[in-house]
DSSP file (Angstrom, degrees, kcal/mol; ACC not computed):
  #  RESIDUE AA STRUCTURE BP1 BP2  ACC     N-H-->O    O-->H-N    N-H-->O    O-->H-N    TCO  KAPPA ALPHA  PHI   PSI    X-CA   Y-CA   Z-CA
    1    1 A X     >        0   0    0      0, 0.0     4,-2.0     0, 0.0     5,-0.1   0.000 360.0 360.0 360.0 -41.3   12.5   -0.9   -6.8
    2    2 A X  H  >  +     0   0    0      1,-0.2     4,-1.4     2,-0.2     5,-0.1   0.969 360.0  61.3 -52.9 -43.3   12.7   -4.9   -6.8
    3    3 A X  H >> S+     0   0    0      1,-0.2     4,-2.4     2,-0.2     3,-1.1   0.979 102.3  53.6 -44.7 -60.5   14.6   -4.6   -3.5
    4    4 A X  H 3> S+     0   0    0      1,-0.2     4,-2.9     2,-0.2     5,-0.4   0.998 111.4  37.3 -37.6 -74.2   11.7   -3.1   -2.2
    5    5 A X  H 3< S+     0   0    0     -4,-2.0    -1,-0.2     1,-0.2    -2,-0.2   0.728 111.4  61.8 -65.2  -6.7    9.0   -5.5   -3.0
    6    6 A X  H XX S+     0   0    0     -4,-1.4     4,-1.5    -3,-1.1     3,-1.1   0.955 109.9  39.3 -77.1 -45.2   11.4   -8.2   -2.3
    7    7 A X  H 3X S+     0   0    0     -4,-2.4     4,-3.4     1,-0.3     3,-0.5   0.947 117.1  52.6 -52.2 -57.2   11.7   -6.9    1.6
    8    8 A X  H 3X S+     0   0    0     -4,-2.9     4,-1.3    -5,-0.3    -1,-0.3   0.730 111.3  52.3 -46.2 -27.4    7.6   -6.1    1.5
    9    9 A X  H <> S+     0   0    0     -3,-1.1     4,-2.4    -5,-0.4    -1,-0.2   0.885 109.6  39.9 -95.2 -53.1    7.4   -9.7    0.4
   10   10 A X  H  X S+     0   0    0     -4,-1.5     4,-2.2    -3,-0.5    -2,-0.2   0.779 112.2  60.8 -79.7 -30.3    9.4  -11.6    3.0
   11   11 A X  H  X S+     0   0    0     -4,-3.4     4,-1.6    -5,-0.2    -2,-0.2   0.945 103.3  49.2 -46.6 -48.4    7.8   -9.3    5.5
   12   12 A X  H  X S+     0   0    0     -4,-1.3     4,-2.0    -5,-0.3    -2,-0.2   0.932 109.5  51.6 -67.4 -39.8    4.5  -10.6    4.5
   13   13 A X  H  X S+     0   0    0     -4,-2.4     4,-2.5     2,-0.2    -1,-0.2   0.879 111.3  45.3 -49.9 -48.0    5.6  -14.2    4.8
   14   14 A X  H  X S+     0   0    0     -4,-2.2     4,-0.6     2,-0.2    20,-0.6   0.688 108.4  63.6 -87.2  -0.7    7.1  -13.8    8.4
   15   15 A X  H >X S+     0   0    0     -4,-1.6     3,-5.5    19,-0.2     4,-1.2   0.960 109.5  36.6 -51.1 -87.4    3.8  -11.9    9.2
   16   16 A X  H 3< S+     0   0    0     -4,-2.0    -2,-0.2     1,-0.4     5,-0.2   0.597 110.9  59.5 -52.5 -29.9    2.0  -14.8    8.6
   17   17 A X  H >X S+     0   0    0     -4,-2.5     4,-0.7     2,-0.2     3,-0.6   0.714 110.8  40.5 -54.3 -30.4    4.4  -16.9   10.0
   18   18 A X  H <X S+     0   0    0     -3,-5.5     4,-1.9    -4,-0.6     6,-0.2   0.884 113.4  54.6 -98.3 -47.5    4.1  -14.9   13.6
   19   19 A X  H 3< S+     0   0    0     -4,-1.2    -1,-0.3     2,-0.2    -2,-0.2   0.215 105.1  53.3 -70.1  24.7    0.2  -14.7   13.3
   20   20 A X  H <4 S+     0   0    0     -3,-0.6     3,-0.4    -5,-0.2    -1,-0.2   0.334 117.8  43.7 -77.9 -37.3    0.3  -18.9   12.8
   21   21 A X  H >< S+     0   0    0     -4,-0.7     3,-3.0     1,-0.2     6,-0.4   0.817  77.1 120.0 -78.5 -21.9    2.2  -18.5   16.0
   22   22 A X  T 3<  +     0   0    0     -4,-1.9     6,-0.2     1,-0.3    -1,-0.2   0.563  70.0  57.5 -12.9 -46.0    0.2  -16.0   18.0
   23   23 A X  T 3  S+     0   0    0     -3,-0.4    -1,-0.3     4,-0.1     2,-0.2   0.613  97.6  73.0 -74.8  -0.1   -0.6  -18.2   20.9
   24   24 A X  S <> S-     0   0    0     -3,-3.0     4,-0.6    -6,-0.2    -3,-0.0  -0.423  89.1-125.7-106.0-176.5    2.8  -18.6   21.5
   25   25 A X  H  > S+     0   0    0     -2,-0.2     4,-1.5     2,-0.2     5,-0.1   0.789 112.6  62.3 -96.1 -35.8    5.1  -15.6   23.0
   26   26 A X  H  > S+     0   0    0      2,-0.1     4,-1.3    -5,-0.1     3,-0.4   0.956  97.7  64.5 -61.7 -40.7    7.6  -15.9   20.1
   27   27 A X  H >> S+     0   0    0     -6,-0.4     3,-1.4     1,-0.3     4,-1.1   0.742 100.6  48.0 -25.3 -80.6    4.2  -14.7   17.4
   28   28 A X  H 3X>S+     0   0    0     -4,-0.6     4,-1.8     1,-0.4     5,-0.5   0.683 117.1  41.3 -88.4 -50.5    3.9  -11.8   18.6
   29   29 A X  H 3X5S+     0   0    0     -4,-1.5     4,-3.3    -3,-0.4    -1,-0.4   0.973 118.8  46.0 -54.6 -44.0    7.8  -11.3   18.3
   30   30 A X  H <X5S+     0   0    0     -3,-1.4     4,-2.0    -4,-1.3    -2,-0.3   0.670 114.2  57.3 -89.5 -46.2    7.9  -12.9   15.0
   31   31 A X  H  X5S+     0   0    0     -4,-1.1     4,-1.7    -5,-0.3     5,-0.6   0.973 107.0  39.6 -27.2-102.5    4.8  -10.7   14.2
   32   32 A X  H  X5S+     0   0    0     -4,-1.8     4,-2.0     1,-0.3     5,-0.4   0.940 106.5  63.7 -41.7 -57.0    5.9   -7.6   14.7
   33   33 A X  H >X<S+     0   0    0     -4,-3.3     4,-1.9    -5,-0.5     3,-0.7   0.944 110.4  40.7 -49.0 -50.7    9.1   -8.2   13.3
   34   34 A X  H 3X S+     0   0    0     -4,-2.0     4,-3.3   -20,-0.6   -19,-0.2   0.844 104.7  62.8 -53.7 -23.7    7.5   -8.9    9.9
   35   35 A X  H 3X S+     0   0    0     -4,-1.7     4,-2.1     1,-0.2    -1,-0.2   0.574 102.6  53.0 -71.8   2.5    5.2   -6.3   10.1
   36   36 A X  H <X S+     0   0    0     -4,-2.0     4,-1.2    -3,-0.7    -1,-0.2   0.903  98.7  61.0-110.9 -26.0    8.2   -3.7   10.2
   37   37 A X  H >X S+     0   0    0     -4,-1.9     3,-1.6    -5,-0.4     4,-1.0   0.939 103.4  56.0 -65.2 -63.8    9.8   -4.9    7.2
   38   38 A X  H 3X S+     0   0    0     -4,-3.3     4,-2.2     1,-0.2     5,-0.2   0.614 105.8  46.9   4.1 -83.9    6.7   -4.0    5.6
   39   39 A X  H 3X S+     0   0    0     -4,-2.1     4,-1.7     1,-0.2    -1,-0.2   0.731 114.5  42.8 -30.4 -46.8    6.9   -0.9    6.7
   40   40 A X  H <X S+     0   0    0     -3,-1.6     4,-0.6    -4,-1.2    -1,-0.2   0.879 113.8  57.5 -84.2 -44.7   10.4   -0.3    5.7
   41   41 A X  H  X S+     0   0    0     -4,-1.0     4,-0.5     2,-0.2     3,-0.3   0.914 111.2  39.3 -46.9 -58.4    9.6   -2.2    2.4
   42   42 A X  H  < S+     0   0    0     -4,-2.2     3,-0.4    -5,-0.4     4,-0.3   0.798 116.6  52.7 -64.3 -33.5    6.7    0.2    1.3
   43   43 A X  H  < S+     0   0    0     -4,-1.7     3,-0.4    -5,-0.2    -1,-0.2   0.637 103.8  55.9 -90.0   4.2    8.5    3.3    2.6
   44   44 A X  H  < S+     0   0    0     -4,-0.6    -2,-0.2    -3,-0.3    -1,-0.2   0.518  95.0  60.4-117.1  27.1   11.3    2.6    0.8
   45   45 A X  S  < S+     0   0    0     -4,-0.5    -1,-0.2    -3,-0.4    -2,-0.2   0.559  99.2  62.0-102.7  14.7    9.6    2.4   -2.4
   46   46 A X  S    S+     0   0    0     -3,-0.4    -2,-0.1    -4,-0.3    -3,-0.1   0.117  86.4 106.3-104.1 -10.3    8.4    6.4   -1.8
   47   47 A X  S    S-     0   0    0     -4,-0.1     2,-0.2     3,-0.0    -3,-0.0  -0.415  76.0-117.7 -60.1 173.2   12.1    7.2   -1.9
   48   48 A X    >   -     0   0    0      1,-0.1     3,-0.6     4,-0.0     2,-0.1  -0.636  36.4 -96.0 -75.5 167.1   13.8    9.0   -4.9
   49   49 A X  T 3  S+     0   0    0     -2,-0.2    -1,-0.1     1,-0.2     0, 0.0  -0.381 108.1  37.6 -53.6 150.7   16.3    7.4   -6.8
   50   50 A X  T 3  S+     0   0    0     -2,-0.1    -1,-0.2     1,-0.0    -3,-0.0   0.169  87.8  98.5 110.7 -42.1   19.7    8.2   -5.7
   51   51 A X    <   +     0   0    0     -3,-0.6    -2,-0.1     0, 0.0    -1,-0.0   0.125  52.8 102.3 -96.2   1.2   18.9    8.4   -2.3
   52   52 A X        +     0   0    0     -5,-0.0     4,-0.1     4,-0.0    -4,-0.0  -0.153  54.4  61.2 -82.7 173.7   20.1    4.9   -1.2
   53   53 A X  S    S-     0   0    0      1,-0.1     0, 0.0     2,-0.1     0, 0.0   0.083  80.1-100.3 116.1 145.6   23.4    4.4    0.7
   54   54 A X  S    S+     0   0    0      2,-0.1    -1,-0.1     1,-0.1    -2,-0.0   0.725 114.0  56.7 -75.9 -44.0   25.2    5.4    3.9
   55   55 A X              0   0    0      1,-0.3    -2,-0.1     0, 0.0    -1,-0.1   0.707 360.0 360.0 -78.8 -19.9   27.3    8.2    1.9
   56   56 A X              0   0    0     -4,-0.1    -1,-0.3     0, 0.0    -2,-0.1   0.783 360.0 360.0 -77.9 360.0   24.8   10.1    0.6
C-alpha cells in the first residue's frame, strides 16, 4: 500500500510542476504525465493483495 501513495504522491508533485509550466509546451506534457501516475497510483490501491507482478 505505501508504494501506492508514494506513486500518487510524486504524481501530484509533477502535476504541479507541469501546471507551473502550462504556458510552456513541455506543461502540458509534464502535466499529463503526472496526472497519470495518479491515476495508476489510486487504482492501484483498489487492487487485492497478491495481485502484483508480471507472473501472476
Amino acid at each position: 500500500m505505501s508504494v501506492s501513495w508514494i506513486v500518487t504522491l510524486l504524481g501530484v508533485i509533477v502535476s504541479l510542476l507541469g501546471y507551473f509550466l502550462i504556458p510552456n509546451n513541455w506543461g502540458y506534457g509534464i502535466l499529463g504525465f503526472g496526472l497519470a501516475h495518479i491515476l495508476l497510483g489510486v487504482l492501484e490501491m483498489f487492487r487485492g493483495p497478491g495481485k502484483s507482478g508480471a507472473g501472476n
